[in-house]
Backbone as JSON Lines, residues from 0, in Angstrom:
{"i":0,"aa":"X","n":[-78.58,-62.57,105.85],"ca":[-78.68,-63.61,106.87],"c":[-77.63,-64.69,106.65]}
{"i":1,"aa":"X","n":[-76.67,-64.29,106.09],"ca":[-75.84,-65.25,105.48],"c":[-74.3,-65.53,106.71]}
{"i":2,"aa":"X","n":[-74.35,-66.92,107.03],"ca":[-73.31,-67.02,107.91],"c":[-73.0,-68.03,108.42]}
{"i":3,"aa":"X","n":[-72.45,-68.64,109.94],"ca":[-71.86,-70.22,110.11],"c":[-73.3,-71.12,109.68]}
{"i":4,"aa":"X","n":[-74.09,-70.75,110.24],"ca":[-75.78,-71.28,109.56],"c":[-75.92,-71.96,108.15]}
{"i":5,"aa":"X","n":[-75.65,-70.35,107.52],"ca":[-75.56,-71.38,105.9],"c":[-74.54,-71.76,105.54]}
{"i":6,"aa":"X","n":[-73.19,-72.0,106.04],"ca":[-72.39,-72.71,105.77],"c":[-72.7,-74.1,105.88]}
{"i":7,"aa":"X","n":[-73.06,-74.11,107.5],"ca":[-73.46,-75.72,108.18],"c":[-74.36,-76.22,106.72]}
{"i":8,"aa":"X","n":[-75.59,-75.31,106.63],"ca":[-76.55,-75.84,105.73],"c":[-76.0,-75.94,104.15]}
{"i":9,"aa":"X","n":[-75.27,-75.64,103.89],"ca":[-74.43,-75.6,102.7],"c":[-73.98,-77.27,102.6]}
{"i":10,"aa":"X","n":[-73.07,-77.4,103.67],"ca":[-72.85,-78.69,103.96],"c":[-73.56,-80.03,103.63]}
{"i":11,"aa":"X","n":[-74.58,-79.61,104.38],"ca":[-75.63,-80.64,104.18],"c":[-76.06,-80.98,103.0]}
{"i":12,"aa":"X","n":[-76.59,-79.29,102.39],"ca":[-77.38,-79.95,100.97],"c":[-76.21,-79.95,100.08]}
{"i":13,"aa":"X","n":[-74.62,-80.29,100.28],"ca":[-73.48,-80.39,99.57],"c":[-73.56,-81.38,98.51]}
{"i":14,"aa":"X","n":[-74.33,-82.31,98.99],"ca":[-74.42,-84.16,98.44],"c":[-75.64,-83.63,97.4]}
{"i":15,"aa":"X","n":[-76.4,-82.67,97.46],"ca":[-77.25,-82.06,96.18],"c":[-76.8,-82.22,95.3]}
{"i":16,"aa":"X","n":[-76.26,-82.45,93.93],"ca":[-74.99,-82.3,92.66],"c":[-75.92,-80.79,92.19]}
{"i":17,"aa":"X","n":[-77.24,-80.61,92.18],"ca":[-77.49,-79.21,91.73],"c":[-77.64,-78.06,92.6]}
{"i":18,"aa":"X","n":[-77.25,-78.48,93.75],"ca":[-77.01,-76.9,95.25],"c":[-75.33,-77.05,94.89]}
{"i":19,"aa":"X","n":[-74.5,-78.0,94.2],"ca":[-73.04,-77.92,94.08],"c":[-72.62,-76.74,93.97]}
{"i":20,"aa":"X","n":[-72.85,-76.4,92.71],"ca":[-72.68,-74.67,92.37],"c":[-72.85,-73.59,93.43]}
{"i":21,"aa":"X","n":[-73.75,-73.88,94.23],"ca":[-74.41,-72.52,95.07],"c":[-73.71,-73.25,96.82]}
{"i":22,"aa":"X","n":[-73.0,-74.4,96.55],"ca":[-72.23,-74.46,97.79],"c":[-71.22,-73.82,97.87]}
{"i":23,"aa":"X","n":[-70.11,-73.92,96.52],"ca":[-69.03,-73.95,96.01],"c":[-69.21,-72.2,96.46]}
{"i":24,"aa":"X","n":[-69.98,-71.88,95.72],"ca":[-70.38,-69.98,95.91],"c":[-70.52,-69.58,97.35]}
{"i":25,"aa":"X","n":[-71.02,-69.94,98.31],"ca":[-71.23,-70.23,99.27],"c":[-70.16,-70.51,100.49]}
{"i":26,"aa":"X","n":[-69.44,-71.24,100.19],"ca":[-68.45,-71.82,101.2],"c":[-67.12,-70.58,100.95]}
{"i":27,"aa":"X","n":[-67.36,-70.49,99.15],"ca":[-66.25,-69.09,99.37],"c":[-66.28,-68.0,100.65]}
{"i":28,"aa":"X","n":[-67.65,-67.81,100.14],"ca":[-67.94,-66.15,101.26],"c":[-67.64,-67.13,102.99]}
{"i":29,"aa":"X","n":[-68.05,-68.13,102.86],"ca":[-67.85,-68.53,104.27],"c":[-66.62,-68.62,105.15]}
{"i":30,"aa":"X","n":[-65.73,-68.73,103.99],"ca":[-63.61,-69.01,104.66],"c":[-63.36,-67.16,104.61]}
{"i":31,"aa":"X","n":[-64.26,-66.3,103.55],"ca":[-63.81,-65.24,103.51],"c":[-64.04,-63.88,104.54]}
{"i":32,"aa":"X","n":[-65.07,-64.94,105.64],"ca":[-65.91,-64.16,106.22],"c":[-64.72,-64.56,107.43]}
{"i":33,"aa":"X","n":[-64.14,-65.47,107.8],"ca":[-63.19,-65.61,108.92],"c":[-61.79,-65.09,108.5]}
């Protein structure tokens, strides 16, 4: 289920310092997916 969705939501919980890691992981697959 992974896609512009959890990117957006990636975003958001970005300002988390402990979702950091799992944004950082995250935003990869997201530039890699376009």
């Amino acid at each position: 289920m992974h896609g512009r969705t959890a990117c957006v939501f990636n975003e958001m919980e970005s300002q988390s310092s402990v979702l950091r890691d799992v944004y950082r992981y995250e935003h990869e697959e997201c530039v890699n997916a376009e």
